[in-house]
C-alpha positions in Angstrom: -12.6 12.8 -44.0 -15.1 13.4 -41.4 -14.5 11.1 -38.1 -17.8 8.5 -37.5 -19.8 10.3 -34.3 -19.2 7.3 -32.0 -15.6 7.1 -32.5 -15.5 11.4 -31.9 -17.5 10.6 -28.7 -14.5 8.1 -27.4 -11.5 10.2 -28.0 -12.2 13.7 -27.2 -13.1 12.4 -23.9 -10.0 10.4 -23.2 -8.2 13.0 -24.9 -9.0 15.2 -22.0 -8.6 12.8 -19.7 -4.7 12.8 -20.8 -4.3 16.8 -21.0 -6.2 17.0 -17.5 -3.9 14.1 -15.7 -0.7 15.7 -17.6 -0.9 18.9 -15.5 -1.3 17.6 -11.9 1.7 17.9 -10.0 2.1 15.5 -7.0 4.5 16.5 -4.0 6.1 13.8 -1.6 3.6 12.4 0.6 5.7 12.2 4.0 4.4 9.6 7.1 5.5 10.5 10.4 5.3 8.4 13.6 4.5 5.1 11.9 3.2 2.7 14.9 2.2 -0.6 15.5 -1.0 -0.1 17.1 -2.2 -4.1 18.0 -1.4 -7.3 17.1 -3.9 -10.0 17.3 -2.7 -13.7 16.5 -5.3 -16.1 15.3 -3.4 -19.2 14.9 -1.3 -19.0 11.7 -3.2 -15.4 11.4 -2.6 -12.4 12.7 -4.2 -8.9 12.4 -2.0 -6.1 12.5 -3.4 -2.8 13.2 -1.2 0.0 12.2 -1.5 4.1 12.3 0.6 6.8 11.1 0.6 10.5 10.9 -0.1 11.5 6.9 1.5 14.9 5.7 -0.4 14.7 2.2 0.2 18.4 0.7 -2.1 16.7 -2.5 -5.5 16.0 -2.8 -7.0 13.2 -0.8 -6.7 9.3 -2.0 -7.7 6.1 -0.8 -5.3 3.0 -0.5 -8.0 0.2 -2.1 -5.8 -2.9 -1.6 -2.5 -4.0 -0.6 -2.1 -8.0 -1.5 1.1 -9.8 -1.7 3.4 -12.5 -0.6 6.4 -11.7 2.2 9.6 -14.3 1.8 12.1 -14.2 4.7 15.5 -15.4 3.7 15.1 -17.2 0.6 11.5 -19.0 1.7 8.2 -18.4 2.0 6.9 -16.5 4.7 3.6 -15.5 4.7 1.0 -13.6 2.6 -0.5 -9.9 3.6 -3.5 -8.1 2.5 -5.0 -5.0 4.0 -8.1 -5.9 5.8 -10.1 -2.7 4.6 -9.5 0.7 2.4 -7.7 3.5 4.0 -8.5 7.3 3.3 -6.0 9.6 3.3 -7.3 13.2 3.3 -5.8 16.2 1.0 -3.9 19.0 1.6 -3.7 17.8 5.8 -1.7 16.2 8.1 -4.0 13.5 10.0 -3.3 10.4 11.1 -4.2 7.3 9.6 -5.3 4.1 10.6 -5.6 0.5 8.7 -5.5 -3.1 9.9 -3.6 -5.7 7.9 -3.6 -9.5 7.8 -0.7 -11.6 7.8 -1.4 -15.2 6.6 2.2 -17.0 8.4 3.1 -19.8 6.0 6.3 -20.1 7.7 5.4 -20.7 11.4 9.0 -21.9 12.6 10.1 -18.4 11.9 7.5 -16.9 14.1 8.4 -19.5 16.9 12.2 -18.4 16.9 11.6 -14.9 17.0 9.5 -15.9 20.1 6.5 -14.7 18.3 7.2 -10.7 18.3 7.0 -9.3 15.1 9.0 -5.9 16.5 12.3 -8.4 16.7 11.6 -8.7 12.8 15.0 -7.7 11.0 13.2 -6.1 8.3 16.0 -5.7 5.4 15.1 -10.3 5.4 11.8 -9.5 4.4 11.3 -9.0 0.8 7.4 -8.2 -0.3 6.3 -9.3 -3.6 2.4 -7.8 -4.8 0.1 -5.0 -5.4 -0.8 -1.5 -3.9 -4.2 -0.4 -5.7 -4.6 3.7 -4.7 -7.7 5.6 -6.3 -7.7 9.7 -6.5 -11.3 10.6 -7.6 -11.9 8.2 -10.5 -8.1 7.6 -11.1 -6.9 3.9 -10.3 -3.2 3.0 -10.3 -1.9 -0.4 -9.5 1.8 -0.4 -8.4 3.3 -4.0 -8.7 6.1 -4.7 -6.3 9.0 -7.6 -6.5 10.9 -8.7 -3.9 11.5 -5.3 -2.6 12.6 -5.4 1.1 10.6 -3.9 4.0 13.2 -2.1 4.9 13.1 0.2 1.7 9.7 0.6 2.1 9.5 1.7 5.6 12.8 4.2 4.4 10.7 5.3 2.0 7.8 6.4 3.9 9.9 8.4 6.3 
């Protein structure tokens, strides 16, 4: 049975699109000297500019999108989305910059930790949403829930 030309034309290419994607190996990605750079409250918003140095032994990616919603014990605390993409170069160690804003939904909170986010006891925080990374024309979503900020900043080091 021969295959119909426009169904041919759609699976060879994904078909190589799987072998290809198959035989990339990615090594650990390690951040070093993670900072808070500014903060800049705006009311019930604040931006939060943040740098870090990127060891990325892989080829370079870019961060699209990081949206979600933070609870602190139980209740709502705020929502987060990064303000614009990152780019984090290949086979380098570079620091990185991005700026992120914090919608506070719970602004109590912020007023009994005297408004400084570094007094945060992050392992209260749990962050619910999703981090959008591209590699060339590669797109992965990767849906958190209710995973504390605590793990995530243990796993980045």
């Amino acid at each position: 049975m021969i295959m119909p030309t426009k169904l041919f034309r759609f699976i060879v290419p994904i078909t190589a699109l799987f072998a290809l994607t198959s035989c990339f190996s990615f090594k650990d990605i390690e951040l070093k000297d993670f900072s808070i750079d500014k903060v800049t409250p705006y009311g019930t918003k604040i931006i939060i500019d943040f740098s870090a140095e990127v060891d990325n032994p892989n080829r370079g990616f870019v961060i699209q999108s990081v949206a979600g919603d933070l609870n602190r014990n139980q209740k709502p605390f705020g929502a987060i989305q990064l303000m614009q993409a990152i780019n984090v170069p290949g086979k380098t160690e570079e620091r990185c910059s991005g700026q992120l804003q914090f919608n506070v939904s719970d602004i109590m909170s912020l007023f009994q930790m005297g408004g400084d986010i570094n007094s945060l006891d992050l392992s209260s925080i749990l962050f619910t949403g999703d981090v959008q990374v591209r590699a060339a024309w590669l797109k992965k979503k990767f849906k958190y829930n209710n995973i504390s900020l605590d793990q995530i900043a243990k796993g980045l080091k």
